[in-house]
C-alpha positions, 0 to 999 in steps of 0.5 A, a space after each residue: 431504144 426505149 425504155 418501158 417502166 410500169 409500176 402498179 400499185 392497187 387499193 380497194 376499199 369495200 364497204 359491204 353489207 354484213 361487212 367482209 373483206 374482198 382481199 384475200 377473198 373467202 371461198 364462201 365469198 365468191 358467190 353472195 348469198 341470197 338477199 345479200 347486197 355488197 357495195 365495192 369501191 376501188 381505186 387503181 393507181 399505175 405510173 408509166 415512163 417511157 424514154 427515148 432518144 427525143 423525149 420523155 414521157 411520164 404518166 399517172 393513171 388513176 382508174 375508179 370504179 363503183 360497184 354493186 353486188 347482189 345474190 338472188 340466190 345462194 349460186 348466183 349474183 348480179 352486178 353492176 359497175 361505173 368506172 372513171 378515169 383522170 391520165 395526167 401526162 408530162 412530156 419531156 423534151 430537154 427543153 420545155 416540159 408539156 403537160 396535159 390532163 385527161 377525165 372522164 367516165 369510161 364504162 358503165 358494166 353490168 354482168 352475172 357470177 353464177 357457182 356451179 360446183 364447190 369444191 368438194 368431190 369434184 374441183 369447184 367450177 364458177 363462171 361469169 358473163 358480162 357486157 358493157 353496156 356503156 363504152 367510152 371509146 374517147 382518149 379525151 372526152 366522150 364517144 360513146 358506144 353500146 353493148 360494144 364489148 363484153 366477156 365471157 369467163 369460166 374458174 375452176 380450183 381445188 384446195 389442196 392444204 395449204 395450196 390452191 389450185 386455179 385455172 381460169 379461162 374465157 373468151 373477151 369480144 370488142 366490137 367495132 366503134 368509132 374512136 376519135 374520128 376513126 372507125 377500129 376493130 380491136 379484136 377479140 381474145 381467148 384467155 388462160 391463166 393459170 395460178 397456184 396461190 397459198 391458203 393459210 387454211 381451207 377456207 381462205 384462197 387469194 383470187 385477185 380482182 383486177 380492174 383495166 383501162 384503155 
């Protein structure tokens, strides 16, 4: 029997151009403005354990990434993303312990956030669409692969004071590719998540970015 333990702990910084926080994000901050350019660094940090009868495993996973954001007009903007990745694994055995280190680059992104709507007679609607350009489907090293994968993804929420309401929805494609020597179809992915979040007024809304790893 195993037993799985995740602990997740994230931090983003963003340096930003006027200045702006991205956690809680402002419902005016979901989109830039025109001409407006933000530079976002983040850093995601996640230990794993995982028992069983044999052996232990522990892992540190630490995800970076780099972004640039940038309005070419009030309703939409463009950007740009660099991840990396270091996993630091120790295997247990009850005798000896293994340890081995993992580093590399692992996805060069580009994509396009665009509003549709605000929030005013009707729910605000936002969408994004984005594609990898530059894939590392390696565990340990580089195998890369191009405009593999991508998706495609549709928000809408209503502010009801103190309250907002959110639904997110949208389709994510992984092309076939080679890894370690293996060629795999992950499999594509519909979506919906659903959220309530709480405001402290109108203006201000918590819609968590999230970064992932493979």
């Amino acid at each position: 029997m195993k037993l799985r333990k995740a602990i997740g702990i994230i931090a983003t910084f963003a340096i930003t151009m006027p200045c702006q926080s991205d956690l809680p994000l402002n419902i005016e901050d979901l989109i830039l403005d025109k001409k407006e350019l933000q530079v976002e660094l983040g850093l995601n940090y996640a230990n794993v354990n995982d028992y069983n009868y044999v052996e232990r495993k522990d892992n540190d996973i630490f995800t970076g990434s780099f972004g640039i954001r940038y309005g070419i007009s009030d309703e939409t903007e463009v950007y740009g993303r660099l991840m990396g990745l270091v996993d630091n694994t120790r295997a247990h055995d009850g005798t000896a312990t293994d340890k081995h280190s993992t580093q590399k680059w692992q996805e060069l992104a580009v994509g396009v956030n665009h509003r549709f709507s605000d929030d005013n007679a009707t729910p605000a609607f936002l969408g994004f669409s984005e594609i990898a350009i530059i894939d590392n489907t390696s565990i340990d090293g580089s195998n890369w692969v191009y405009g593999k994968s991508g998706q495609v993804e549709f928000t809408t929420y209503r502010s009801i004071d103190p309250l907002v309401l959110s639904l997110t929805t949208g389709y994510r494609f992984t092309g076939s590719r080679t890894t370690d020597g293996r060629k795999i179809k992950p499999g594509d992915s519909i979506f919906v998540t659903p959220r309530i979040s709480f405001a402290v007024n109108r203006d201000a809304i918590f819609i968590p970015k999230t970064v992932s790893y493979r």
